[in-house]
C-alpha positions as CSV (number, residue, x, y, z in Angstrom):
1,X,-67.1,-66.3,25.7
2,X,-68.0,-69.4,23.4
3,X,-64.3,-69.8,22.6
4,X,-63.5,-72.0,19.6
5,X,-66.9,-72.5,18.7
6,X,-66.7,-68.6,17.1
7,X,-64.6,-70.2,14.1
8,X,-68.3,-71.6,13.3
9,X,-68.7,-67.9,12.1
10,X,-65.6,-67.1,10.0
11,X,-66.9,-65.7,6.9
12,X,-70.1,-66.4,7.2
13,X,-73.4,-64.9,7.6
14,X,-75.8,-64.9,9.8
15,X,-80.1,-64.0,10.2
16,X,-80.7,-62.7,13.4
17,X,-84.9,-61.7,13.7
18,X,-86.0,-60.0,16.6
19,X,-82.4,-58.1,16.6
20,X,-83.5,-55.1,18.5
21,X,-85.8,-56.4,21.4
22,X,-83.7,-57.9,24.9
23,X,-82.5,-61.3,23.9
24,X,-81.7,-60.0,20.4
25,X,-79.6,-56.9,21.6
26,X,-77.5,-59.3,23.8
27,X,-77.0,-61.0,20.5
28,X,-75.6,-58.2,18.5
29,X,-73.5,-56.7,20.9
30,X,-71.8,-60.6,21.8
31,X,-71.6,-61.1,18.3
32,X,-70.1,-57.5,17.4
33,X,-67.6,-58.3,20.3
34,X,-66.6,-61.7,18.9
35,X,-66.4,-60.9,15.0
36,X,-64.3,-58.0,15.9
37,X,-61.8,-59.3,18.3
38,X,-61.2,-62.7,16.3
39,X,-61.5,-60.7,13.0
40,X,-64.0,-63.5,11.7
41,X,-65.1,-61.7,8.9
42,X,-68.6,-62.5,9.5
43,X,-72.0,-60.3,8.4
44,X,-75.1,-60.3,10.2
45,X,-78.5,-59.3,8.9
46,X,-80.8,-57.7,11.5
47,X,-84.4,-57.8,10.7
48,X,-86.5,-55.0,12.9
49,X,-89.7,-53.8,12.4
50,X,-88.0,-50.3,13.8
51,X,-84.6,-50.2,13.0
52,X,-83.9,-46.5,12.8
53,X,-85.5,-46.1,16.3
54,X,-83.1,-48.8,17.5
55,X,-80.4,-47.0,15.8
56,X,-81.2,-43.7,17.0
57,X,-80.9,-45.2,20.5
58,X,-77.4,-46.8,19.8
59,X,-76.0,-44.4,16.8
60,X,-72.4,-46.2,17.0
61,X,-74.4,-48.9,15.3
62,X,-75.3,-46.8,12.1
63,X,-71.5,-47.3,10.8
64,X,-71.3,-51.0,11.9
65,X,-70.0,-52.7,8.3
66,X,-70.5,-56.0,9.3
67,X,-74.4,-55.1,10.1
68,X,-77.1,-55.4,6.9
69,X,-80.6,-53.8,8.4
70,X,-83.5,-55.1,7.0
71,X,-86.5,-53.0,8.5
72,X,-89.8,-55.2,8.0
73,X,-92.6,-57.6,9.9
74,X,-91.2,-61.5,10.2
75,X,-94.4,-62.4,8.5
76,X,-93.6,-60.9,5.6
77,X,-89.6,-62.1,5.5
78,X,-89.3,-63.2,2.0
79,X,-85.8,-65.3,1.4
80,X,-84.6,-63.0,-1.4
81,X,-83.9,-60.2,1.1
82,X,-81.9,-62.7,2.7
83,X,-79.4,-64.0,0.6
84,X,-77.6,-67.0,1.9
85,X,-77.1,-67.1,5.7
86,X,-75.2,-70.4,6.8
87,X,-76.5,-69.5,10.4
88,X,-80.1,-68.3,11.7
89,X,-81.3,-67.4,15.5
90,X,-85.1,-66.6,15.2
91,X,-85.8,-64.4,17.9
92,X,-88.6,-62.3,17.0
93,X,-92.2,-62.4,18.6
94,X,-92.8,-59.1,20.4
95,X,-95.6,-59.9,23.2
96,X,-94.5,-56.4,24.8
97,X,-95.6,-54.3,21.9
98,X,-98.5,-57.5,20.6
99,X,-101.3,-57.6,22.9
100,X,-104.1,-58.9,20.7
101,X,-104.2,-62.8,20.6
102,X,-104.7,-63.5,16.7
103,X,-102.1,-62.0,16.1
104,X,-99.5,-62.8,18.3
105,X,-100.3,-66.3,17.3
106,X,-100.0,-65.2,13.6
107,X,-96.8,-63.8,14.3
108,X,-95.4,-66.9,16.0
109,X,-96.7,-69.7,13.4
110,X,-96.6,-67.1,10.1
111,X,-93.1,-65.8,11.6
112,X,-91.4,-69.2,11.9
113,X,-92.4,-70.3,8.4
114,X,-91.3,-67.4,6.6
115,X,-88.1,-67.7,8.9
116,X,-87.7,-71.6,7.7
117,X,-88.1,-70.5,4.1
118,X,-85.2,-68.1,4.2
119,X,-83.2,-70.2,6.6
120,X,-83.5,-73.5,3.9
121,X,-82.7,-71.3,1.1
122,X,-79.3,-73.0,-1.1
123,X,-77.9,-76.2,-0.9
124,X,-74.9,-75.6,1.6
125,X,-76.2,-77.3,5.8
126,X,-77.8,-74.7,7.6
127,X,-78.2,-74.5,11.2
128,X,-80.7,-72.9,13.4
129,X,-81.7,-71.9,17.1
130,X,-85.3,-71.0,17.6
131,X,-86.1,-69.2,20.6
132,X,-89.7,-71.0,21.9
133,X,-90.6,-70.5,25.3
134,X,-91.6,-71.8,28.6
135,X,-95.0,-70.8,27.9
136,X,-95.2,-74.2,25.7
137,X,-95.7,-76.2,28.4
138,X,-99.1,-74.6,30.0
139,X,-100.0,-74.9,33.7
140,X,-98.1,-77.1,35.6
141,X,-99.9,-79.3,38.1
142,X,-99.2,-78.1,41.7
143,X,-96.6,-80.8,42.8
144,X,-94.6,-80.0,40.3
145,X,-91.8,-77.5,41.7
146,X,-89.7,-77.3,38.4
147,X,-90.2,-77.9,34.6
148,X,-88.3,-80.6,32.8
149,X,-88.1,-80.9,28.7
150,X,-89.9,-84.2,29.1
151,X,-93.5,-82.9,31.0
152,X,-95.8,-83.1,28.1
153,X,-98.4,-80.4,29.5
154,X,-99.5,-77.9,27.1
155,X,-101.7,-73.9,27.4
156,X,-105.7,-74.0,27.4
157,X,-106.5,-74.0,23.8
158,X,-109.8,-72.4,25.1
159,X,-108.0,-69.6,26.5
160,X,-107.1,-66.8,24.6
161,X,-104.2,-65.8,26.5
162,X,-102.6,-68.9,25.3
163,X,-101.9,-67.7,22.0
164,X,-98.2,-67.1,22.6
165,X,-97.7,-70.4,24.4
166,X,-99.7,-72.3,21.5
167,X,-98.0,-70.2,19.0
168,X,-94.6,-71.4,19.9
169,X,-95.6,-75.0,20.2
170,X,-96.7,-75.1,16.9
171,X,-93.0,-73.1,15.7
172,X,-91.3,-75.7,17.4
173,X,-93.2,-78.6,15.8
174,X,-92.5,-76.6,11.9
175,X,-88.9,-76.4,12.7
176,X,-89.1,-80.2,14.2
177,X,-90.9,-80.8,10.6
178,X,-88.5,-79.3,8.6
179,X,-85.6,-80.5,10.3
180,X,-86.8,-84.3,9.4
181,X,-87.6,-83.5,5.8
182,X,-84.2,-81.3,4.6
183,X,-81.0,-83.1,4.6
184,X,-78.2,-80.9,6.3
185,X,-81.0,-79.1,8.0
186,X,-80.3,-78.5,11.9
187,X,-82.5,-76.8,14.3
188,X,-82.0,-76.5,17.9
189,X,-84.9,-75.1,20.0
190,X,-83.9,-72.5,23.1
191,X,-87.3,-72.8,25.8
192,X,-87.1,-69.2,27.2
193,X,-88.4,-68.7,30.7
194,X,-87.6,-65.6,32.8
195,X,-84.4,-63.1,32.6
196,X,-82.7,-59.9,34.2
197,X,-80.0,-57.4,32.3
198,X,-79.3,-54.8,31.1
199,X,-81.8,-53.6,28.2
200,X,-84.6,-55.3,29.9
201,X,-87.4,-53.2,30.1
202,X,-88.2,-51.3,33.8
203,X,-91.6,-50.2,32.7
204,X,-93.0,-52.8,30.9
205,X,-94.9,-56.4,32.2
206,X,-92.0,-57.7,33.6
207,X,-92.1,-58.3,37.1
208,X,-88.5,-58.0,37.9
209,X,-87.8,-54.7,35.7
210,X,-90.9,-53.0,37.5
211,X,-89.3,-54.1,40.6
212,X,-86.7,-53.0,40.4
213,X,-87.6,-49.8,38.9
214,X,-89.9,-48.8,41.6
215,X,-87.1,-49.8,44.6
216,X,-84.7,-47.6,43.1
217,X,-87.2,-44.4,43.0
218,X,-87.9,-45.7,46.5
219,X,-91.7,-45.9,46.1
220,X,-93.3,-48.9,46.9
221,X,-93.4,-52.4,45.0
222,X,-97.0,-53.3,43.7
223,X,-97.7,-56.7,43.4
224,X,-101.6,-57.3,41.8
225,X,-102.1,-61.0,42.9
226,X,-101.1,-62.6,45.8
227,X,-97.7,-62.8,45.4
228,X,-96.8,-66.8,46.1
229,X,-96.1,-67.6,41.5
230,X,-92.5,-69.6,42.1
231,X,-90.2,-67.9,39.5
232,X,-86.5,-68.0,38.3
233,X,-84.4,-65.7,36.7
234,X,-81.1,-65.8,34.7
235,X,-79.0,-63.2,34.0
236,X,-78.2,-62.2,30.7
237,X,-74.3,-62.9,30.3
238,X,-75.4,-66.6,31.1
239,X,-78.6,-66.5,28.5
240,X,-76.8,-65.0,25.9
241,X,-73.8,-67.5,26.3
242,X,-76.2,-70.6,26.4
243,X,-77.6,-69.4,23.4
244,X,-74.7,-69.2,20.9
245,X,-73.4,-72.5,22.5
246,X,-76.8,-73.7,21.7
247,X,-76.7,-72.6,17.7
248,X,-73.2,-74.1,17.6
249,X,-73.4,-77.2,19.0
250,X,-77.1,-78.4,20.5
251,X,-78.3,-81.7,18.5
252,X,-80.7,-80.8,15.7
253,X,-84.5,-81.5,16.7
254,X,-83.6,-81.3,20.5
255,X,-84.9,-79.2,23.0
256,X,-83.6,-77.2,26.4
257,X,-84.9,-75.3,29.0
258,X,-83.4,-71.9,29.4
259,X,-83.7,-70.1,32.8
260,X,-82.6,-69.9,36.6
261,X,-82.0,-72.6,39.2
262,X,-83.2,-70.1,42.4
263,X,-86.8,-70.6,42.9
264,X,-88.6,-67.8,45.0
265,X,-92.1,-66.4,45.2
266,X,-92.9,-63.2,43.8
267,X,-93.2,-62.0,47.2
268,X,-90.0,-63.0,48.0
269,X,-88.7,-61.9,45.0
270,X,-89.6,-58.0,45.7
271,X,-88.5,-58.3,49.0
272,X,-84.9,-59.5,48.0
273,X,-84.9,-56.4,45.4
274,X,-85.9,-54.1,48.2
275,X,-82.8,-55.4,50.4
276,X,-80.4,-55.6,47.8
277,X,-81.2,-52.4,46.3
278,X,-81.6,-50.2,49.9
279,X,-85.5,-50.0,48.8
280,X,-87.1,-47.4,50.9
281,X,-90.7,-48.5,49.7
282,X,-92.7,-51.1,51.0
283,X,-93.8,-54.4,49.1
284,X,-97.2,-54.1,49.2
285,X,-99.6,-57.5,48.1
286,X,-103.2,-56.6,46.7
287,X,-104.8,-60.3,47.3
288,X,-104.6,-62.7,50.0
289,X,-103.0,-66.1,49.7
290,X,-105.8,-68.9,49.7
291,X,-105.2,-71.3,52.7
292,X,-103.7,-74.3,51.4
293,X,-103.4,-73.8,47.9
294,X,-99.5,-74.9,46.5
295,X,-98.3,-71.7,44.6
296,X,-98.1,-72.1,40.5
297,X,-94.5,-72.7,39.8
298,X,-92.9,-71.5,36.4
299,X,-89.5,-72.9,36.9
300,X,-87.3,-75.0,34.2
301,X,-85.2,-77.6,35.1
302,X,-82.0,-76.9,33.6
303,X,-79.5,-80.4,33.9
304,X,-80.3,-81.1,30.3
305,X,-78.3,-78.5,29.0
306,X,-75.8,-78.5,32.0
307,X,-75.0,-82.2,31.5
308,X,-74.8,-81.7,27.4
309,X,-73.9,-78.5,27.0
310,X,-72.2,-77.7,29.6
311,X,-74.2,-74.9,30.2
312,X,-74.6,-73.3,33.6
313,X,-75.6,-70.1,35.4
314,X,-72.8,-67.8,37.2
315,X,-74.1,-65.0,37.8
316,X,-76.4,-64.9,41.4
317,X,-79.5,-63.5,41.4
318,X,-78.2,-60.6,43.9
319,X,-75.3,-59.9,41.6
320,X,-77.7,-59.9,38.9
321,X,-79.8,-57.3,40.1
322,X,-77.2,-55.3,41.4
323,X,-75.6,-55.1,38.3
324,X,-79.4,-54.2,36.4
325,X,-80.0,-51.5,38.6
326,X,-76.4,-50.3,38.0
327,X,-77.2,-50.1,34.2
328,X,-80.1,-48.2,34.7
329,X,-78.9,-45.9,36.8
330,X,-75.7,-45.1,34.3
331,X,-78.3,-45.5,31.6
332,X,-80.4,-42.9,33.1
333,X,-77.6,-40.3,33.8
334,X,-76.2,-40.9,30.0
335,X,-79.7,-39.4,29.0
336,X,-80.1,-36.3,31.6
């Protein structure tokens, strides 16, 4: 998958936070798949706030050697329980199970110092991916059809809600800090905008998992607003690839959007589920459009890290919700 750049790993160790939730299962399993087919040698320590829930989901996982659990909060990471980790992805920041402001913004800023503390730890180069998120770069004004590492903007700071967008601006200004002041210190940061995969919750706030959910009962899709937001979505093959190319070989202190290149309203976007999936529902749209108005667009432009990297999506957005359906459905039969 990330061919050569695997030998990175050989022998090494690695801190993976946030192990258990979307991104960070997509991380094990690639990294499972890797170590054991290149026989690399290489450990991974997981830190979950519920790992034996997570385990009793995938029990193959309780036997995995090459696995260390550490079952805690990322606030309270202390490097000791680490030991020495040449590599760290910090993935953790649960806004699924997090709804109160303080501390989602606790977790973000208290999270990514405690992570830094662990991740410095010896006297051997350490590198680093942080996972931020779109969310750093607030409201985009309305001519503005896609988002590109340089726009400047940033979330309300009068607005509570824009604690997780605040939160990781102010992670990926410690890692930017700590970067500059540690020789042999590299951090790369990962801006996360929207996704579709398998293990991506159908139930939850995500707009394309609820979607999808609700055209395969063949009940009707329920959109609250008015259904014109601009949204992207990559799948997760293409994420999780982007991302370990990112921790291997991204330039420390430097940023890249992380996301889809198809732009469509999420009116559009319920409609296109419906037809892929043979939806028998109908898309129905609580509040009407205002006359006029240019629809808010949350939509990264992605040539930095196609030019650079090399990174760039493959998977369609049909395919890609094809195939999530597909994993719910065998998911769902695995469980009946």
């Amino acid at each position: 998958m990330v061919g050569s750049r695997w030998e990175q790993l050989r022998g090494q160790r690695l801190l993976l936070t946030g192990g258990t939730g979307f991104i960070g299962k997509w991380l094990l399993a690639t990294f499972l798949q890797a170590n054991r087919q290149l026989n690399l040698a290489a450990r991974v320590v997981v830190l979950s706030r519920r790992p034996e829930a997570f385990l009793q989901e995938f029990p193959e996982l309780r036997d995995a050697a090459e696995i260390e659990w550490l079952a805690g909060d990322v606030r309270d990471l202390a490097p000791e329980a680490i030991g020495d980790c040449r590599f760290t992805v910090h993935a953790a920041t649960d806004v699924v199970a997090t709804s109160e402001p303080a501390e989602i913004l606790d977790t973000c800023i208290t999270g990514t110092r405690r992570v830094l503390d662990a991740a410095m730890a010896g006297v051997a180069p350490r590198r680093m991916l942080l996972l931020s998120s779109g969310a750093v770069y607030g409201r985009t004004p309305p001519e503005m059809s896609v988002i590109p590492e340089s726009w400047c903007g940033a979330p309300n700071p009068l607005a509570p809600a824009s604690a997780y967008g605040e939160g990781k601006r102010v992670s990926e200004l410690l890692c930017a800090m700590a970067a500059a002041e540690r020789p042999g210190f590299e951090v790369a940061i990962a801006r996360c905008f929207a996704f579709v995969g398998p293990y991506l919750p159908l139930d939850k706030h995500f707009a394309i998992g609820n979607f999808i959910r609700a055209a395969m009962r063949g009940e009707d899709i329920q959109i609250q607003g008015d259904g014109t937001p601009l949204r992207s979505y990559l799948y997760a093959t293409d994420l999780v690839h982007w991302l370990w190319v990112m921790l291997f070989d991204a330039p420390s202190g430097r940023a890249y959007n992380v996301g889809g290149t198809e732009s469509l309203s999420i009116g559009e976007l319920a409609h296109r589920i419906n037809r892929v999936l043979g939806g028998r529902g109908e898309v129905r749209i609580a509040q009407t459009p205002c006359p006029g108005a240019a629809p808010q667009a949350y939509v990264p432009l992605v040539e930095r890290i196609a030019a650079e990297l090399g990174a760039v999506p493959t998977v369609s957005l049909d395919d890609a919700i094809l195939r999530t359906a597909r994993w719910a459905q065998s998911s769902l039969n695995r469980h009946e």
